[in-house]
C-alpha positions as CSV (number, residue, x, y, z in Angstrom):
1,X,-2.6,29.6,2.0
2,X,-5.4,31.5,4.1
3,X,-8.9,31.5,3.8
4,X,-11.7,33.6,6.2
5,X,-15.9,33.2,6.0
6,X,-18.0,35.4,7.1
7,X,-21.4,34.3,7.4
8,X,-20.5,31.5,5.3
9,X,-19.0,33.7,2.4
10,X,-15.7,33.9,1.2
11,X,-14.8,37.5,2.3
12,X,-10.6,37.3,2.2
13,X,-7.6,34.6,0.8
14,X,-4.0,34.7,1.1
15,X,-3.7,37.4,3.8
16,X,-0.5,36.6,6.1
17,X,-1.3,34.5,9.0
18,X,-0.6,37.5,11.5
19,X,-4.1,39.1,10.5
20,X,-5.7,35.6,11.5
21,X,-6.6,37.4,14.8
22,X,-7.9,40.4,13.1
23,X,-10.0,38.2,11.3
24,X,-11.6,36.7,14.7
25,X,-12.6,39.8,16.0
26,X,-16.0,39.7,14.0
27,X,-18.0,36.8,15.6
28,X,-19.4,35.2,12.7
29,X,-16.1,34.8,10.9
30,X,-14.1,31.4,10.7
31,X,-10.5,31.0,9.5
32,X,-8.2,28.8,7.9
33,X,-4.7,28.5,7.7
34,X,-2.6,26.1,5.5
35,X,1.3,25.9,7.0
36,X,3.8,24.1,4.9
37,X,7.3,23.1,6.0
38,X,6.4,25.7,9.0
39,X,9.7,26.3,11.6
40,X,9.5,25.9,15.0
41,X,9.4,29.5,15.9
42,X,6.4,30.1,13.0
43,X,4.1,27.4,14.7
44,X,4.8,28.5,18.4
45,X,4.1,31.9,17.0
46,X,0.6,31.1,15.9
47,X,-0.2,28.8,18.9
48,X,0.7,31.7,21.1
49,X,-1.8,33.7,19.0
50,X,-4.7,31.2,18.9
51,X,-3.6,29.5,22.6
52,X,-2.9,25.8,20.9
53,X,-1.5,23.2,22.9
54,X,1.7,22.3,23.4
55,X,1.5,18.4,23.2
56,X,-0.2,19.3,20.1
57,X,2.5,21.7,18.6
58,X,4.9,19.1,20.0
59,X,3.1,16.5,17.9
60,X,2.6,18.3,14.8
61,X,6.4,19.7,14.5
62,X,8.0,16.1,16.0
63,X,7.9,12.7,14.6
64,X,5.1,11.0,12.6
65,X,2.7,10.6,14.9
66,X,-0.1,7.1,14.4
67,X,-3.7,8.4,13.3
68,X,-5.3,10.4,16.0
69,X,-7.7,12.8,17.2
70,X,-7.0,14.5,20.4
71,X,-9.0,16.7,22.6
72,X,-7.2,19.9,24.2
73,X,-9.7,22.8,26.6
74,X,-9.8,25.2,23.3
75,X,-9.3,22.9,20.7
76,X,-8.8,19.7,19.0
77,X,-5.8,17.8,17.0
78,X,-6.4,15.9,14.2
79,X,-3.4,13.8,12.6
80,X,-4.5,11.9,9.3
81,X,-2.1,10.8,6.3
82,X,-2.6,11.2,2.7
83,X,-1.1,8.9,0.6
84,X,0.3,7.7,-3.4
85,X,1.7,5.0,-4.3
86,X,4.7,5.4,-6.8
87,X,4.6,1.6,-8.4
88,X,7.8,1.7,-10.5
89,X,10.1,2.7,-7.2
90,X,7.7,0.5,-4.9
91,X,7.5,3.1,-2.4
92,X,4.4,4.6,-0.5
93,X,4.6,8.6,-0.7
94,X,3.0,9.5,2.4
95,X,2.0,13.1,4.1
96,X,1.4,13.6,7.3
97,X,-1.5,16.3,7.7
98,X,-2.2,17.8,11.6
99,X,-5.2,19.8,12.1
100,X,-5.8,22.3,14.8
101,X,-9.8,23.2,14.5
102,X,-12.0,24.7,17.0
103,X,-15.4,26.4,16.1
104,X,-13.8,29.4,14.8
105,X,-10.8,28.3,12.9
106,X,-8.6,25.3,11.4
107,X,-4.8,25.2,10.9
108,X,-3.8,22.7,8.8
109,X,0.3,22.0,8.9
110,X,1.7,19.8,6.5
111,X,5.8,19.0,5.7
112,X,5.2,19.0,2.2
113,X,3.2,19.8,-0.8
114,X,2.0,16.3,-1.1
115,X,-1.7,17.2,-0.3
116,X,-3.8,18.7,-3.2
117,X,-4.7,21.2,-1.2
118,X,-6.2,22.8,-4.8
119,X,-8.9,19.5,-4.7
120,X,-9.6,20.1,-0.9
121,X,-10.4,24.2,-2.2
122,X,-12.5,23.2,-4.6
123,X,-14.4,20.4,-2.9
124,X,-15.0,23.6,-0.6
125,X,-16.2,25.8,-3.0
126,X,-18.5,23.5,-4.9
127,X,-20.8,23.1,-2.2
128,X,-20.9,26.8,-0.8
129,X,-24.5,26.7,1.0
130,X,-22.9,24.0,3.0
131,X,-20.5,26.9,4.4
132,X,-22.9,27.7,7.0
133,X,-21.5,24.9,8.8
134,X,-18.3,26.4,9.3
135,X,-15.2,24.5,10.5
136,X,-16.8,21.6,10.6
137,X,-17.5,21.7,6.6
138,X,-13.9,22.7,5.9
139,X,-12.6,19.7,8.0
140,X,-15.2,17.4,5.7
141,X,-13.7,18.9,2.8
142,X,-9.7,17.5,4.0
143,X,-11.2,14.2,4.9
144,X,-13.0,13.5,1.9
145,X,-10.3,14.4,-0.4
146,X,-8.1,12.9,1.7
147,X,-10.0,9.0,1.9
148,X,-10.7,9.5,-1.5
149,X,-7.4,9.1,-2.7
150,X,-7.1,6.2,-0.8
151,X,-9.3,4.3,-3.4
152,X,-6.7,5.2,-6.1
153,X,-3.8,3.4,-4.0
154,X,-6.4,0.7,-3.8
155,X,-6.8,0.4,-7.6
156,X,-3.1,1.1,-8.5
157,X,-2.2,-1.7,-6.1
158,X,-5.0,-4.1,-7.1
159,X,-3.8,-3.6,-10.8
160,X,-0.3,-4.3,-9.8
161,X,-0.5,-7.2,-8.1
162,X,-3.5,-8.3,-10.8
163,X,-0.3,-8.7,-13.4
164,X,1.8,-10.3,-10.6
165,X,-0.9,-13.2,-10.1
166,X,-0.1,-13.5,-14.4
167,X,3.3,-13.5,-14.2
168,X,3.8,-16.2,-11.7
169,X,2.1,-18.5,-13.8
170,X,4.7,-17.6,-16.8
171,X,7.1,-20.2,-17.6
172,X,10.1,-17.8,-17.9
173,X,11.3,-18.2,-13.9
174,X,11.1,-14.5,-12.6
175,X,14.4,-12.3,-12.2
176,X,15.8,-12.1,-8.4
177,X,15.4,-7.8,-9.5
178,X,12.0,-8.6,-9.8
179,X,11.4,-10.5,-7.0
180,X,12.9,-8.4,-4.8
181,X,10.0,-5.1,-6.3
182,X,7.8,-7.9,-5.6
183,X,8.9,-8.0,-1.9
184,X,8.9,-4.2,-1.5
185,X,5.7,-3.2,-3.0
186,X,4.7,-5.6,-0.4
187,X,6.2,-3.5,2.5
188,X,4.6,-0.9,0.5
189,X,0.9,-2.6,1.2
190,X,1.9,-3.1,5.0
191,X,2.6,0.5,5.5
192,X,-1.0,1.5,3.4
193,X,-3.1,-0.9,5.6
194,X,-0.8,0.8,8.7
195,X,-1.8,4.1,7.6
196,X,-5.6,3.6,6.8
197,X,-7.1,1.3,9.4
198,X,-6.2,3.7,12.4
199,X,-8.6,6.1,10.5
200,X,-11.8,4.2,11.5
201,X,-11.5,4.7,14.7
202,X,-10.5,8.3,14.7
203,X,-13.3,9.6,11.8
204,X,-16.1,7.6,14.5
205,X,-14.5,9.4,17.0
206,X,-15.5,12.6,15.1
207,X,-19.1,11.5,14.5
208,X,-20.1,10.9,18.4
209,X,-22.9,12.7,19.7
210,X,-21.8,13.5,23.0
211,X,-18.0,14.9,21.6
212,X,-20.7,18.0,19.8
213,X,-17.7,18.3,17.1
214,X,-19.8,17.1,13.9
215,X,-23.1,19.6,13.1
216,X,-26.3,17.4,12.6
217,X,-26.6,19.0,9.2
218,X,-23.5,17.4,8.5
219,X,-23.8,13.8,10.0
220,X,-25.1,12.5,6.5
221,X,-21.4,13.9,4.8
222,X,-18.9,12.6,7.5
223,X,-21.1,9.0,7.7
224,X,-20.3,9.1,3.7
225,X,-16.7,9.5,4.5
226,X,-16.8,6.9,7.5
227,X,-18.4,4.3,4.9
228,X,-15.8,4.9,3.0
229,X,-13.1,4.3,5.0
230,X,-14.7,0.9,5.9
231,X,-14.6,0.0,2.7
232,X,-11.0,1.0,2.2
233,X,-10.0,-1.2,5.5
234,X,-11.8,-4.2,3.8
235,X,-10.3,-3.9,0.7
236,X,-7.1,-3.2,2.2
237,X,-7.9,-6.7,4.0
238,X,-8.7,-8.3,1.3
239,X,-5.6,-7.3,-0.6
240,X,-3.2,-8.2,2.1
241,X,-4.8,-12.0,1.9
242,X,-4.1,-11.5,-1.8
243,X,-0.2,-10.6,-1.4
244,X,0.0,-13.9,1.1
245,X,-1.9,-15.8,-1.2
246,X,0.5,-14.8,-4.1
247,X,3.6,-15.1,-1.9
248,X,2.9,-18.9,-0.7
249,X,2.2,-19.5,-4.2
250,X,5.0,-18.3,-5.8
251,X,7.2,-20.7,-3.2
252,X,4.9,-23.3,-4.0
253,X,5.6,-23.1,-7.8
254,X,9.1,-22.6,-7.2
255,X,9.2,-25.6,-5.3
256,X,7.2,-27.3,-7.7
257,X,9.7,-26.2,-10.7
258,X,12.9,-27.7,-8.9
259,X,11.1,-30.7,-8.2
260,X,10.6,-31.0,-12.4
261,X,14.4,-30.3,-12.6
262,X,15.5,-32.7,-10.3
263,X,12.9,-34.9,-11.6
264,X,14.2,-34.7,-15.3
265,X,17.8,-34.7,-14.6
266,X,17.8,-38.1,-12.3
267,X,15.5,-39.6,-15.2
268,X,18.1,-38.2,-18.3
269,X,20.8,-39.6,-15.3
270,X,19.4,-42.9,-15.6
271,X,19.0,-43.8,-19.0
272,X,22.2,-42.4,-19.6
273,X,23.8,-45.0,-16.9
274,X,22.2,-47.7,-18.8
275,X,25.2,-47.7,-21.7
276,X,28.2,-47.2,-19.3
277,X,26.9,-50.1,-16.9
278,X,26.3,-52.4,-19.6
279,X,29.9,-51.1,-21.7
280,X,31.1,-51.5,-18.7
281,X,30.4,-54.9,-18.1
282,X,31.3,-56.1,-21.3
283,X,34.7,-54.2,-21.2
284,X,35.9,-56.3,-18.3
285,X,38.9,-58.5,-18.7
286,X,37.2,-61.7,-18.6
287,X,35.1,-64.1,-21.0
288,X,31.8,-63.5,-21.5
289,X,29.0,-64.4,-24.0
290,X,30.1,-63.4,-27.2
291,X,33.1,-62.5,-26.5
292,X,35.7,-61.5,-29.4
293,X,33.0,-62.1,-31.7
294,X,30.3,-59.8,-33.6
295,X,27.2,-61.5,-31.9
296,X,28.5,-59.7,-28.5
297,X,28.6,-56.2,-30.0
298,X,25.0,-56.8,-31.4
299,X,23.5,-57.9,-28.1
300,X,25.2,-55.4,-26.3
301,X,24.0,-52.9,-28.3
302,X,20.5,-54.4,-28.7
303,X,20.1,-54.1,-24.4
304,X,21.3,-50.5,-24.4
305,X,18.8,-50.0,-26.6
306,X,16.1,-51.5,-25.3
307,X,16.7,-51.1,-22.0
308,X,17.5,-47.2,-22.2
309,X,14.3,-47.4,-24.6
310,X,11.8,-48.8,-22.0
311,X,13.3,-46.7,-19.5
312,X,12.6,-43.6,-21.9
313,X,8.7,-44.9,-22.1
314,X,8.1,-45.5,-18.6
315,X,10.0,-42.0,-17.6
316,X,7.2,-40.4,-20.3
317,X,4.2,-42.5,-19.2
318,X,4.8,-41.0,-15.5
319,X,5.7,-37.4,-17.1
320,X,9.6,-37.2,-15.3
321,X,10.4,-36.3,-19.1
């Protein structure tokens, strides 16, 4: 996708990124270029074009690269993720996005459709007098799309682990299948609070004075999106304490629910030694009380009974049974 303003109007879309320099000749026109999946040969075409960096084409082409914001002589390089959670395969779908921007024009290059890019367009278009801005309102645009759907990652995994908390409680003991999901939509919230927190510092990078990236008209919409990733840190915080929280209390339960086991089975173990000690004793080959006569069989069973009976009550009073 391709996009050129001039004067702060939409004046040409989805020319071949060739024409971008055609585009530049007329001062007050700014460009954007969306690449996705580019080659090699495609990005070190347009950075011969537009004079980007080679660390930064090195960056954006290589491996995933930590949340950054780089500053080259002509331009600067911008590295954010966007993110989704898919709950039901407990993995965290993420997309790297590098952006080359400079006062004229922004290159966005992304691996994969994962971005909606159609959202970013619109958020664009629905505020058209803030146009004027240039770049710098198309690089809002991103990042507010972008941080936004970081607070529905947030909700899907407060929700999730919302019905975890209830099922821990249940009395069924949970399936090894589901303990493991457990354990990987925790990786999941490790690799979201990875993602994210790096973001601070880059957007405040973004917002100082004395870098003259942000236009003062502006200020007030990237301070929006800073707040908001501030608020997606400390939720993120606040949901890693949860996943701990629910962790040791799982173990904790589970501990606590082998204890009742071992608990009931020693105290059912006991009251059933009661008859074979005292059958026992009475089946020994030597005379005893009662012995050949009916009187014995009565008082033998008369102390199984009772004794296997008070244990029984005291087991109950102190709740082993």
């Amino acid at each position: 996708m391709t996009r050129a303003y001039r004067a702060g109007v939409l004046v040409e879309e989805d020319f071949p990124a060739a024409d971008v320099s055609d585009f530049l000749e007329e001062p007050d026109t700014i460009v954007w270029v969306d690449l996705v999946g580019p080659s090699t040969q495609e990005l070190l075409d347009l950075a011969e074009e537009l004079g980007l960096h080679e660390l930064a084409v090195e960056d954006a082409v290589g491996r995933k690269q930590r949340p950054k914001l780089d500053r080259y002589p002509t331009h600067l390089f911008l590295t954010t993720y966007h993110v989704a959670v898919d709950l039901e395969a407990a993995r965290l779908d993420e997309t790297e996005v590098n952006a080359f921007f400079n006062d004229r024009w922004l290159i966005t290059v992304r691996q994969n459709d994962g971005v909606p890019m159609d959202r970013v367009i619109a958020r664009w278009d629905r505020s058209p007098a803030l146009m004027e801005h240039g770049v710098g309102f198309l690089l809002y645009g991103l990042l507010d799309v972008i941080v936004d759907d970081y607070f529905t990652v947030l909700s899907e995994l407060d929700d999730f682990y919302d019905r975890v908390s209830d099922l821990i409680f249940a009395e069924k003991p949970l399936e090894p299948s589901r303990q493991r999901h457990w354990f990987e939509m925790r990786q999941v919230m490790v690799a979201f609070h990875r993602r994210v927190v790096p973001m601070r510092e880059t957007v405040s990078t973004l917002m100082r004075h004395e870098q003259h990236i942000v236009p003062e008209g502006l200020y007030p919409y990237f301070q929006d999106v800073y707040d908001h990733i501030l608020r997606v840190n400390e939720s993120a915080d606040s949901l890693r304490d949860l996943v701990t929280a629910i962790v040791e209390t799982n173990f904790s339960l589970r501990d606590y629910r082998q204890n009742l086991i071992v608990k009931k089975v020693s105290g059912w173990a006991a009251i059933i030694a009661v008859p074979a000690l005292i059958t026992g004793f009475y089946g020994m080959n030597v005379p005893y009380p009662g012995s050949g006569d009916v009187s014995g069989v009565i008082w033998a069973t008369l102390l199984i009974i009772g004794v296997s009976g008070g244990l029984y009550y005291i087991f109950r009073h102190n709740d082993w049974l």
